[in-house]
C-alpha positions in Angstrom: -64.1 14.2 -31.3 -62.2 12.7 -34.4 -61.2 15.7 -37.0 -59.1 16.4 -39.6 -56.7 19.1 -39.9 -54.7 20.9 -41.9 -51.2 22.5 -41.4 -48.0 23.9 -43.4 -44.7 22.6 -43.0 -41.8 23.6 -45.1 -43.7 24.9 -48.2 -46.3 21.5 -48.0 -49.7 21.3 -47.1 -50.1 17.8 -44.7 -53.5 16.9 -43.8 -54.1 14.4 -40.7 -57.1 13.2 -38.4 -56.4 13.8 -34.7 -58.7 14.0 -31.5 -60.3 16.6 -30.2 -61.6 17.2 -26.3 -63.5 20.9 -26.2 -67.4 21.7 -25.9 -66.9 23.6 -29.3 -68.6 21.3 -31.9 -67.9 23.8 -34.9 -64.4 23.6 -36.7 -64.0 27.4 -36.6 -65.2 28.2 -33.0 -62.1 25.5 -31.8 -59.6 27.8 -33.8 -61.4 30.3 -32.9 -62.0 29.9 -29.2 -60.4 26.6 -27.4 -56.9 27.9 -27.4 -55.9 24.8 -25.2 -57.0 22.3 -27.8 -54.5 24.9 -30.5 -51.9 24.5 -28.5 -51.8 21.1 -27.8 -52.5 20.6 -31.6 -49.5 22.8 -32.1 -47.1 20.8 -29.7 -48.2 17.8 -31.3 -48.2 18.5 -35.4 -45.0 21.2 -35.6 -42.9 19.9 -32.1 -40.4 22.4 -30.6 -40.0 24.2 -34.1 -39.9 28.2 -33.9 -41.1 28.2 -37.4 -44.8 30.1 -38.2 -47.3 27.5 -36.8 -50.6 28.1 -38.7 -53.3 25.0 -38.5 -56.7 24.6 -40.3 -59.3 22.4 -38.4 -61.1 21.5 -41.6 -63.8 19.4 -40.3 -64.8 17.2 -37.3 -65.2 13.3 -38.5 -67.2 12.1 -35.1 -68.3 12.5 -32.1 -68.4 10.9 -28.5 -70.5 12.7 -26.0 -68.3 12.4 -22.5 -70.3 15.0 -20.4 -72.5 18.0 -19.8 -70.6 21.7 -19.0 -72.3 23.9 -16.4 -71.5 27.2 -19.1 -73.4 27.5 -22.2 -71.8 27.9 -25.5 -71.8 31.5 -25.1 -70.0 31.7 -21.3 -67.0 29.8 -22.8 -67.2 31.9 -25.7 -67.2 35.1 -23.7 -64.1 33.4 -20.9 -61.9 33.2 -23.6 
């Protein structure tokens, strides 16, 4: 998935549009629940800063179907 986030850095609001791999389709169950995907979003936006790292997936632009999960929605909800 293509979506666009949101995040702080030094007092300024920066917006960007960065892929996405999770079987969340919903922007607040990927903050919510893929905290892989937040992580590596985190690495990539704010790098090896110890500053408060807060980021806002706003909304998802597109999306490429790769494969099928065994879990539904509401195992990987419930694993995390």
């Amino acid at each position: 998935m293509t979506a666009r986030v949101a995040f702080k850095k030094q007092k300024v609001v920066h917006e960007r549009v960065v892929w996405i791999v999770s079987v969340f389709d919903q922007p607040h169950d990927i903050a919510s629940y893929d905290s892989k995907t937040m992580t590596r979003l985190q690495d990539e936006l704010y790098g090896k800063t110890k500053s408060e790292k807060h980021i806002i997936v706003r909304e998802i632009l597109s999306k490429k179907f790769i494969s099928f999960s065994n879990l539904t929605l509401d195992d990987h909800k419930s694993k995390n």
